[in-house]
C-alpha positions as CSV (number, residue, x, y, z in Angstrom):
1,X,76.9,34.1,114.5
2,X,74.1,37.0,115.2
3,X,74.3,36.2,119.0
4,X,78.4,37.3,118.9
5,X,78.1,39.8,116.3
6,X,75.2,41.9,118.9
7,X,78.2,41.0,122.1
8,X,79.6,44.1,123.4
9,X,83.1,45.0,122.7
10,X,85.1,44.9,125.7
11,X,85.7,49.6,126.8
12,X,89.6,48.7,126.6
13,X,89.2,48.3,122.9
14,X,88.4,52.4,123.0
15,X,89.7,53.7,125.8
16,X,91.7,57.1,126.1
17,X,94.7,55.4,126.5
18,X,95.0,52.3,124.1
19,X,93.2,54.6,121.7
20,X,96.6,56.4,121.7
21,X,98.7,53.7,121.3
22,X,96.7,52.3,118.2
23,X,97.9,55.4,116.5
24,X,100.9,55.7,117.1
25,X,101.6,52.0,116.7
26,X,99.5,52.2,113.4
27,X,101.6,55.2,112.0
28,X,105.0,53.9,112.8
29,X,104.1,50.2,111.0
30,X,102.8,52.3,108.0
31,X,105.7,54.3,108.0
32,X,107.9,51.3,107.8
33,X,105.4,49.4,105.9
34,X,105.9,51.8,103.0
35,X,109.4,52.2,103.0
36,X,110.0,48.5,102.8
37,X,107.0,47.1,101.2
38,X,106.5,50.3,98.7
39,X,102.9,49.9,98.2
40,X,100.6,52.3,96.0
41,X,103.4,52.8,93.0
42,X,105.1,54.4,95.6
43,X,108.6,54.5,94.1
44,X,107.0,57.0,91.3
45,X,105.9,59.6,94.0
46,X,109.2,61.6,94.2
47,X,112.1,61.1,92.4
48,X,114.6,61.4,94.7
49,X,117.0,59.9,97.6
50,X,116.2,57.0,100.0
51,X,116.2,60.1,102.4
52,X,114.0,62.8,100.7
53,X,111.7,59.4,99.9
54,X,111.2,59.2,103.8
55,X,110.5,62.4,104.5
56,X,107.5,62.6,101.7
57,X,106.4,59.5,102.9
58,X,106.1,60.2,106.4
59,X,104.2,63.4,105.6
60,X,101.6,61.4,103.5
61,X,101.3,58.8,106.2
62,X,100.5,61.1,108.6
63,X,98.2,62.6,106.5
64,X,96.6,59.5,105.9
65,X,96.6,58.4,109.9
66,X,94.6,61.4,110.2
67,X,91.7,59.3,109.3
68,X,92.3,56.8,111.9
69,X,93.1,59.8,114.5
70,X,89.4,61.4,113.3
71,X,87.8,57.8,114.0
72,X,88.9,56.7,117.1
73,X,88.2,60.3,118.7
74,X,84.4,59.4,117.5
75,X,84.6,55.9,119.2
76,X,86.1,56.9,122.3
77,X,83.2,59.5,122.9
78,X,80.3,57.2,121.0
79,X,81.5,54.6,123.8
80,X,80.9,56.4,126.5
81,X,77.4,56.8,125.8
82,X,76.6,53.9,123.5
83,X,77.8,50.4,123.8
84,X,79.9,49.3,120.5
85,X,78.9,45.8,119.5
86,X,81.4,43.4,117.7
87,X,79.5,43.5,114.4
88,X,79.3,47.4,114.4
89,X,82.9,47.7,115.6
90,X,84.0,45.6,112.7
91,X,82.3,47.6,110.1
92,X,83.5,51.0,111.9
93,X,87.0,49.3,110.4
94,X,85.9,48.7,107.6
95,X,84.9,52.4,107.0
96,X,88.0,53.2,108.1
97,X,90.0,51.2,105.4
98,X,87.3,52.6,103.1
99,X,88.6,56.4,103.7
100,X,91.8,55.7,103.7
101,X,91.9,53.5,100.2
102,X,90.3,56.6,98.9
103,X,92.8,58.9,100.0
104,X,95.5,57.5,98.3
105,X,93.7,56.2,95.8
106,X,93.0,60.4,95.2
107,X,96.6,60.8,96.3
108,X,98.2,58.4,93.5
109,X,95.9,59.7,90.9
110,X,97.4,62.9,91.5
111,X,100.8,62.2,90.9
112,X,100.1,59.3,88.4
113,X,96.6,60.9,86.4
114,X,97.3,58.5,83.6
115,X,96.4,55.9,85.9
116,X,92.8,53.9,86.1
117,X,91.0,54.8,89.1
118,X,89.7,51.3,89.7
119,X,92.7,50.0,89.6
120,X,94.6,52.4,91.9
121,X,91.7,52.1,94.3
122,X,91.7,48.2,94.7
123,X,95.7,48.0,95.0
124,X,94.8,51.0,97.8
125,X,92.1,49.1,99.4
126,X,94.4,45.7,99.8
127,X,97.6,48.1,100.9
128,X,95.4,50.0,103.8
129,X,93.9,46.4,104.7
130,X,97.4,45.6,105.9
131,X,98.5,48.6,106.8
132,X,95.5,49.2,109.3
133,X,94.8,44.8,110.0
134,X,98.1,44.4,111.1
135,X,98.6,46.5,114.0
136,X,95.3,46.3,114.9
137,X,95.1,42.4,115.2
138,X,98.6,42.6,117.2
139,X,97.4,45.8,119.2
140,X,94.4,43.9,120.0
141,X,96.0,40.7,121.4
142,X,98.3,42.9,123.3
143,X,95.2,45.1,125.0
144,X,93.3,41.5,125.8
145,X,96.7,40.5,127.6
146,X,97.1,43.4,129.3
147,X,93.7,43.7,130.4
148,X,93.9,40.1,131.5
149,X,97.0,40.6,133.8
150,X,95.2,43.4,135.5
151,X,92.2,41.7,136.6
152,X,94.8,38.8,138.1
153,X,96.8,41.7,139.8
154,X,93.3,43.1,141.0
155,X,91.7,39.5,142.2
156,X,95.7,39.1,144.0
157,X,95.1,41.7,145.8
158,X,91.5,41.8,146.6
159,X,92.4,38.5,148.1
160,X,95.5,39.6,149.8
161,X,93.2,42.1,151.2
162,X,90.4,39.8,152.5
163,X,93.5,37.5,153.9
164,X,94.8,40.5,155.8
165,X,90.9,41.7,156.8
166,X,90.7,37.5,158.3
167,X,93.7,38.0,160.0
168,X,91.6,40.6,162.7
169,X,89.2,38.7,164.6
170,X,85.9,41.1,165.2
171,X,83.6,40.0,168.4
172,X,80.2,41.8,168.7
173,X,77.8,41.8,171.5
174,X,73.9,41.2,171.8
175,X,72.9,44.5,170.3
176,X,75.5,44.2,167.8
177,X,78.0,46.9,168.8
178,X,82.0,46.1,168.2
179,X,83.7,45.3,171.4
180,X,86.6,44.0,170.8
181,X,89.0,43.2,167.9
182,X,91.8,40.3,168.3
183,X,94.9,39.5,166.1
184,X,93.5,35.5,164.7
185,X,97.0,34.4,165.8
186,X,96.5,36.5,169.3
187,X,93.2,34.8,170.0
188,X,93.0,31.5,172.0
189,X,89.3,30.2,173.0
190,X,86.2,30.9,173.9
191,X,84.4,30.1,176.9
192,X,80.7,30.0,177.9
193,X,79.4,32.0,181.1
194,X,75.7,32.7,181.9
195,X,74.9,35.3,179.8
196,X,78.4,35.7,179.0
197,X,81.2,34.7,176.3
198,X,84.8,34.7,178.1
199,X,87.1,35.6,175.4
200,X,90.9,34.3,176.2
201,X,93.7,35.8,174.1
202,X,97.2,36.6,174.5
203,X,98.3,40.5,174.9
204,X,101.9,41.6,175.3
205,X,102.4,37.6,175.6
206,X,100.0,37.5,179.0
207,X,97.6,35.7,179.4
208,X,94.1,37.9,178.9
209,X,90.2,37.9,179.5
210,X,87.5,39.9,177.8
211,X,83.8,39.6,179.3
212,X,81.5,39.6,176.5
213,X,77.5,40.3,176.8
214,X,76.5,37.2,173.8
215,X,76.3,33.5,173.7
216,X,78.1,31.1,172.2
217,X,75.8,29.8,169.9
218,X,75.9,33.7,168.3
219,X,79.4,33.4,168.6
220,X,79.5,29.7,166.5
221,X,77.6,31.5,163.6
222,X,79.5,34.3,163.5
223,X,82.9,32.6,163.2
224,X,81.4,29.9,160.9
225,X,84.4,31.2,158.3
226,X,87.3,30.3,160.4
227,X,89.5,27.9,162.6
228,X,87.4,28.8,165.5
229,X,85.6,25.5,166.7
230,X,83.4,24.5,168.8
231,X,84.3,21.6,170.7
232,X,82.5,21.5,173.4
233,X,79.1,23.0,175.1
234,X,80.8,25.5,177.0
235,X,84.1,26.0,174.6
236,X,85.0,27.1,171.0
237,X,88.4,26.8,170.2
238,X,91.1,28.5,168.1
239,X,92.2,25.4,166.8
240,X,95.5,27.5,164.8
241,X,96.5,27.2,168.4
242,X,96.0,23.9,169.1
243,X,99.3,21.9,169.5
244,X,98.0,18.5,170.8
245,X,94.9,16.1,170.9
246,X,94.8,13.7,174.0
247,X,92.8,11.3,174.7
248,X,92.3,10.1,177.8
249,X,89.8,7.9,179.0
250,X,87.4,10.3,180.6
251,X,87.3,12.1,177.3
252,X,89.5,13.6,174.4
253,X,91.3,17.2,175.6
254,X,92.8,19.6,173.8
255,X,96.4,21.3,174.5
256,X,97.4,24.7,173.8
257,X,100.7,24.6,174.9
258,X,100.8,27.9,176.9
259,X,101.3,28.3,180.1
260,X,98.1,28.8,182.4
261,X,95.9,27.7,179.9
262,X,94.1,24.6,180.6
263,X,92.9,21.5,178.4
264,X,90.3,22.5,176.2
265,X,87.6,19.3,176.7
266,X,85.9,17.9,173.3
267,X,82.8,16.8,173.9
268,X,81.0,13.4,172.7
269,X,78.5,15.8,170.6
270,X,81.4,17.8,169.3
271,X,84.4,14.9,169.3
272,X,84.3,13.8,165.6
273,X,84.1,17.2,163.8
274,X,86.5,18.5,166.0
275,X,89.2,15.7,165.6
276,X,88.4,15.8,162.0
277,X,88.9,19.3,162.1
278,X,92.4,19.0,163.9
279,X,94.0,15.8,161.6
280,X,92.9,18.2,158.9
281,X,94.4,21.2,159.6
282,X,97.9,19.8,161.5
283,X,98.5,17.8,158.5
């Protein structure tokens, strides 16, 4: 019980913005509260019309908000320097429903002096419990919904944004500088050369080469994250681009289906991962 009373209270709770709509949402269900429920001997305020009744009331409801408008002014500013903790935040209500008992409680004893002050104040206290517990346990629930949708939007489109980053293939050469950047679905394999990566990949539809200065072991860590494979000592493959898996019996081949690119070999090393990899990913 200590260890969640000392837990922070989430910022939402007293931020600029659902500060604001606490108190609005609080006045308007005490306005209507009042003129339903007629709380605090209410009916004895003003003698008059249903009409001239709402008017008074709305006055000493606002009057009364004032206390809640005072309070969360405090918070919001406190919580910017200061964290609020759950047990603190729950007796900073409870202060609240304190100074607003005693307001009417002052407020009914004015217009009722005959009354017992102990009395007026406890039928006060249970009235502002509801009046201010209400909307703040619906308020609440809607803030922790709201605030829960956001972070889903956010994480959508922080991973719509990796997606769209994985989409662009980076390649980088020995001393690390960026050479050359590939659409994923553009790129087609890799191929070992001396000192040398060829890197095959389809521009305007043609066929293309780009001589990088790196080796293909780099190149295998690099691309660890992706569909590009290595298959073969001198070959990593793009396997999104792989349409068929022969075998044959000098060896198992891979076919990319476009025209002047030859079968990719798999080597014995490489032959299980790699057909693994393929049955996984056609399927």
């Amino acid at each position: 019980m200590d260890e969640l009373l000392k837990q922070k209270i989430p910022p939402y709770i007293y931020s600029r913005q659902n500060s604001i709509k606490l108190i609005l949402w609080t006045a308007f269900f005490a306005l209507v509260f009042i003129n339903i429920y007629k709380p605090f001997n209410s009916p004895s305020w003003y003698p008059v019309s249903e009409f001239k009744f709402f008017v008074f009331s709305s006055l000493v409801i606002l009057t009364g908000v004032l206390v809640v408008v005072i309070s969360r002014i405090i918070m919001y500013h406190r919580g910017k320097k200061h964290d609020i903790t759950a047990g603190r935040y729950g007796v900073w209500i409870l202060l609240e429903i304190l100074c607003m008992s005693l307001f009417y409680t002052i407020y009914t004893l004015s217009l009722n002096p005959e009354r017992e002050w102990l009395s007026a104040f406890k039928e006060s206290a249970i009235n502002t419990s509801l009046v201010l517990l209400i909307p703040y346990f619906v308020l609440h629930l809607l803030f922790a919904y709201q605030e829960k949708e956001s972070r889903l939007r956010e994480l959508e489109e922080g991973n719509a944004e990796t997606t769209r980053k994985q989409e662009v293939i980076s390649f980088y050469d020995e001393k690390n500088e960026l050479r050359l950047s590939v659409r994923r679905d553009h790129l087609l394999y890799l191929e070992s050369a001396d000192n040398y990566v060829c890197i095959w990949y389809l521009n305007k539809g043609q066929l293309a080469k780009f001589m990088l200065r790196n080796s293909l072991k780099n190149m295998e860590e690099h691309l660890a994250s992706t569909n590009i494979l290595r298959c073969h000592r001198s070959y990593m493959v793009n396997f999104d681009q792989v349409k068929v898996l022969r075998r044959e019996k000098d060896g198992i081949y891979l076919e990319l289906g476009i025209e002047k690119v030859p079968d990719i070999p798999i080597s014995k090393t490489y032959s299980e991962k790699a057909t693994h990899w393929f049955m996984t990913w056609s399927s």
